[in-house]
ZAFIPA-987528 format. One record per residue (C-alpha): residue in one letter; x negated, y, z. Coordinates in steps of 0.02 Angstrom, whole numbers, plus 32768, in hexadecimal, padded with zeros to 4 digits. Layout:
AXYZ;...
***
This chain:
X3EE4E09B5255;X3F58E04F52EB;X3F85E08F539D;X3F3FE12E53C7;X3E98E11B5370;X3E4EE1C25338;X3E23E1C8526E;X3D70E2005267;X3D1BE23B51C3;X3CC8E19551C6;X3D64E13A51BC;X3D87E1AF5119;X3CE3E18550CD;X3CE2E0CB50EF;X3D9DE0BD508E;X3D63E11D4FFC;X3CACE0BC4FFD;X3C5BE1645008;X3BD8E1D25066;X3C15E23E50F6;X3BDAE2CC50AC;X3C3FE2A55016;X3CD0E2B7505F;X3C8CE34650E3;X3C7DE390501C;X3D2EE3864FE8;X3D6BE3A95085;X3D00E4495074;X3D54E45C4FCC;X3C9CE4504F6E;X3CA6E4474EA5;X3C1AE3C64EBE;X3C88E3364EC8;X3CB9E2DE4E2C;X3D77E2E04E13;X3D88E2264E34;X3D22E22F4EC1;X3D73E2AB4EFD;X3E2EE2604EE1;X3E09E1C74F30;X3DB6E2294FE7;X3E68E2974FD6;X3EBBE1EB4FCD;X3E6AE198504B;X3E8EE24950C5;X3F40E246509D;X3F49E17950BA;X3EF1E17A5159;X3F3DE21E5198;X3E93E27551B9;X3EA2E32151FB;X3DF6E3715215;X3DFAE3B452B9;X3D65E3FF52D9;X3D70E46D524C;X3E3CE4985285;X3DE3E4B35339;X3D5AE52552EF;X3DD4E58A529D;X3E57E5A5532E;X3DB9E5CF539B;X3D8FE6505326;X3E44E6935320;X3E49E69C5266;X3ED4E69F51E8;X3EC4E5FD5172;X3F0FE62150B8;X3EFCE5A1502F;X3EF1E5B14F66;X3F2FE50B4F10;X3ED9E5124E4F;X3EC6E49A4DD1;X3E32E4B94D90;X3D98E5164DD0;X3D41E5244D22;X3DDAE5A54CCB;X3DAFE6594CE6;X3E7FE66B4CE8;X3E78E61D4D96;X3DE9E6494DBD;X3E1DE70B4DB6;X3EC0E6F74E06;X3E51E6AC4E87;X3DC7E7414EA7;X3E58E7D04EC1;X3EAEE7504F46;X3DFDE72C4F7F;X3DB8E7D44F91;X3E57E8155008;X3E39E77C5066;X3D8CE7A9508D;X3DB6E85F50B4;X3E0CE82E5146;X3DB9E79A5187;X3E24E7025132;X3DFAE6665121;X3E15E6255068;X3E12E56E5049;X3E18E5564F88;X3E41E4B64F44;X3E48E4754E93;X3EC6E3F94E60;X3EA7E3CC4DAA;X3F5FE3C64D93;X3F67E32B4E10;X400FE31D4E5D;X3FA9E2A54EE3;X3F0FE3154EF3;X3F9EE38B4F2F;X3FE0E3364FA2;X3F4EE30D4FF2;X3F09E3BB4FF9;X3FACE3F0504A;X3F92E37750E4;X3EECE3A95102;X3F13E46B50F0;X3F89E438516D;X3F05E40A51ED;X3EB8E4AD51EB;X3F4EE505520E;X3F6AE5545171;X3FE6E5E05165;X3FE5E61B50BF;X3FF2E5BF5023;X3FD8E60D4F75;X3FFAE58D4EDF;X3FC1E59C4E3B;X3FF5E54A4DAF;X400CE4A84E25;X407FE41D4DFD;X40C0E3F94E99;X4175E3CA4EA7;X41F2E44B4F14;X4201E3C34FA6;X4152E3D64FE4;X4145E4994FCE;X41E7E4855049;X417DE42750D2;X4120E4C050EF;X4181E4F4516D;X4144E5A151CB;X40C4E5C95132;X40CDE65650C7;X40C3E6195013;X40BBE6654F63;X40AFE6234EBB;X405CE6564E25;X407AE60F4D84;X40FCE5A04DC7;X41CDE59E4DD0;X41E9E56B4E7E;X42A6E5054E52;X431CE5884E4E;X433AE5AE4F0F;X42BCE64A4EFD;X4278E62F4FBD;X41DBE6604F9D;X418AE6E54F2E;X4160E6A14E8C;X40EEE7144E0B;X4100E6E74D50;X40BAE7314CAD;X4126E76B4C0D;X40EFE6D34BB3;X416EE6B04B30;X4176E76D4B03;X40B4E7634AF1;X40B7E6DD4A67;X413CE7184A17;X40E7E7C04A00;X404DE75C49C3;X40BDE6F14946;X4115E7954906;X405EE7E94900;X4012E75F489F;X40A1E75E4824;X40A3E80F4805;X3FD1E80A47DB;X4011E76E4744;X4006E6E247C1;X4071E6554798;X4030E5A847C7;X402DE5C44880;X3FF7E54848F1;X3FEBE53549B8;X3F6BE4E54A18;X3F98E4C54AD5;X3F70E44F4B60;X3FFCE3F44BB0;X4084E44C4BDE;X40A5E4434C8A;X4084E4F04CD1;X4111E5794CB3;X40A5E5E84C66;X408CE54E4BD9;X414EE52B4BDC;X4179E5D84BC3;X40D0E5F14B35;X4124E5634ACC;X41CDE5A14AD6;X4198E6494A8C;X4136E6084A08;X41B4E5A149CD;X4249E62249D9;X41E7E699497C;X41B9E61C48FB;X426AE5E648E9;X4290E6AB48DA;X4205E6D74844;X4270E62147F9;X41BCE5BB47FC;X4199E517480A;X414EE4EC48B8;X419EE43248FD;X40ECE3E648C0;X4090E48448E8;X4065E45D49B8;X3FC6E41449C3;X3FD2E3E54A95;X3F36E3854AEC;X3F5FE30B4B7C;X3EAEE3064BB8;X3EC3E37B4C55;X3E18E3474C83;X3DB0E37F4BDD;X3D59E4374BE2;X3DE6E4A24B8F;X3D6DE4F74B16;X3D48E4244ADD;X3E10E4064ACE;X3E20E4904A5B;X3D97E46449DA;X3DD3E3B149E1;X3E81E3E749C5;X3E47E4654934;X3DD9E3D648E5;X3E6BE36948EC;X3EE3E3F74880;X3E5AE417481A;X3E40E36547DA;X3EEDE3774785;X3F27E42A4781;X3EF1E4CF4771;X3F44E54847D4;X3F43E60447B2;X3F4DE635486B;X3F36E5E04920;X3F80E61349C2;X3F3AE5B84A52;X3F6AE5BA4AEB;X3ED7E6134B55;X3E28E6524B19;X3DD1E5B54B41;X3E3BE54F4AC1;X3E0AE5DA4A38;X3D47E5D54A4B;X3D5BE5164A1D;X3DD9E5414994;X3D57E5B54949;X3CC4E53D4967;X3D3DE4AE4903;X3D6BE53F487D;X3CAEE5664876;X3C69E4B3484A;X3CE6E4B147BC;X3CAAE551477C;X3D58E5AE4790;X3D2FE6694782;X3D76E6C7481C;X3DF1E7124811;X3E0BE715475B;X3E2FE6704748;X3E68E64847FA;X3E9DE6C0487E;X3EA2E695493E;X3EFFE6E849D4;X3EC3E6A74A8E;X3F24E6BC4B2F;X3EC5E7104BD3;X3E43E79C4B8F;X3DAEE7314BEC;X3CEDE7654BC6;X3CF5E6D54B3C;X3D6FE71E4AE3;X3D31E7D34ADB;X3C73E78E4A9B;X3CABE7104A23;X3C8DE742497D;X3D0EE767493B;X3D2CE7BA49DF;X3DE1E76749FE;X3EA2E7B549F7;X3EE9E7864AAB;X3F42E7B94B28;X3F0AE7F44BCA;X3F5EE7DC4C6E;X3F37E83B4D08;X3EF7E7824D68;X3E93E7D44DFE;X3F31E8604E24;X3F9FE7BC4E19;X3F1BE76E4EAB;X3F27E82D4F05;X3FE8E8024F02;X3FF0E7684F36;X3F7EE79C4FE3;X3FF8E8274FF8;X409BE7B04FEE;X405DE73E506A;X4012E7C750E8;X40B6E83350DD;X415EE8085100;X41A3E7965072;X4256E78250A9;X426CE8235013;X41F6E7E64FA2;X4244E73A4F77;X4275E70F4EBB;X4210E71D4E0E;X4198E7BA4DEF;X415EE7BE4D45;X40BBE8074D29;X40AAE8504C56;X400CE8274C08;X3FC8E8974B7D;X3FAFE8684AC1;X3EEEE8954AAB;X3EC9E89249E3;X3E26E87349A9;X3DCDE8274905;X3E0CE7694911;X3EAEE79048A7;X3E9FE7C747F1;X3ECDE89247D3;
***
């Protein structure tokens, strides 16, 4: 668009070969949408410079405070809890909370970002996000905090993190010390922290019990594929030439498919194979066996996050690491 022609919403919708009410949809920040849909209208927004105005007019009318929650994916309880404590503070006092889910899409990001910026956003909280340093530093007069992300090593903004590599190595050492010796890990790609910092551990503590474990990470690249799916195709996959004695994976979700893999091959649980999960969700705590994991306090980490960008941060800047708890259940052999 030339000159000083205004974008409209039609102009969006015509790019992307869309309805208007698709895009009035992701704009909204809807779960309707499918992800390619949905990438393409962000595209298009970010292309054609689109800022929706009406809803940025709305909003200063109403004199209300405009925070934002950057997630990749609305379907894990993990962000989805970090999400309700930041949610529920928000509410409390009358806060606007755009969520947005980004499916690990460093464009999806981007896109978000410029429309967030036509509503006058002033508070960003990023979660597991894989957006590069640059373009957190473009927010200029925003509060920010990240979650489940290293923000470079300037420590600007308040980033809170989780114990991760002394988590698995407490489940490696746990496993060994129940007769576990043919550990595997299941995890999806590894571009969050938290799965940097998982991997490390494992493999330091397998290194330290002196067991094999270079051909022990099972990682899926399908970011798009139900996580509960990726881990009983990754457990299938072991399973048609190994048989481990134990299986961490890297959140709940992955374990419920381990256990549905382990189950079709008639594995007795956990006898012949114990399991330790990551996040103490509802899955894990009524699968049967109910599952070893580790909880982490995700709506407190939400609470914190409203408090950091309501108070004044210029204190609070740097890494604040948040302990999870080992929870130990029936999914690991006694």
């Amino acid at each position: 668009m030339g000159g000083y022609t205004k974008v409209t919403i039609k102009d969006v919708a015509t790019k992307v070969g869309v309805s208007v009410a698709t895009v009035s949809l992701v704009i909204s920040g809807s779960p309707k949408v499918a992800a390619k849909t949905r990438r393409k209208v962000l595209t298009a927004i970010d292309e054609l410079q689109y800022i929706p105005n009406q809803n940025a007019a709305s909003l200063r009318k109403q004199n209300r405070d405009v925070f934002a929650a950057l997630i990749p994916d609305l379907n894990n309880p993990f962000y989805l809890s970090i999400v309700r404590g930041l949610k529920d503070r928000c509410s409390r006092q009358g806060i606007v909370l755009h969520i947005s889910e980004t499916r690990h899409d460093y464009d999806i990001e981007k896109a978000e970002l410029h429309f967030l910026r036509g509503v006058q956003t002033s508070g960003y909280v990023f979660i597991g996000t894989v957006l590069d340093d640059d373009l957190i530093d473009s927010l200029t007069h925003c509060r920010v905090v990240t979650i489940d992300k290293v923000y470079g090593q300037k420590d600007r903004y308040p980033q809170i993190l989780f114990n991760n590599a002394a988590c698995m190595e407490q489940a490696v050492t746990y496993l060994v010390s129940q007769g576990c010796r043919d550990i595997w890990y299941i995890t999806p790609p590894i571009w969050t922290h938290s799965q940097q910092e998982r991997l490390r551990g494992y493999q330091q503590a397998m290194h330290q019990a002196q067991l094999p474990y270079s051909e022990k990470v099972c990682i899926s690249y399908d970011s798009q594929m139900n996580m509960m799916e990726a881990g009983y195709i990754q457990m299938k996959q072991i399973l048609a030439n190994h048989q481990p004695d134990a299986v961490i994976a890297a959140s709940d979700l992955y374990a419920i498919g381990v256990m549905r893999a382990a189950r079709e091959q008639n594995l007795k649980m956990p006898e012949e194979l114990s399991i330790v999960g990551f996040d103490n969700t509802l899955y894990g705590q009524y699968s049967h066996p109910p599952l070893t994991t580790f909880s982490l306090p995700l709506k407190r980490m939400g609470e914190m996050a409203y408090e950091l960008l309501t108070q004044d941060s210029s204190h609070s800047a740097g890494k604040m690491y948040v302990t999870a708890d080992f929870i130990i259940r029936d999914s690991v052999r006694q």
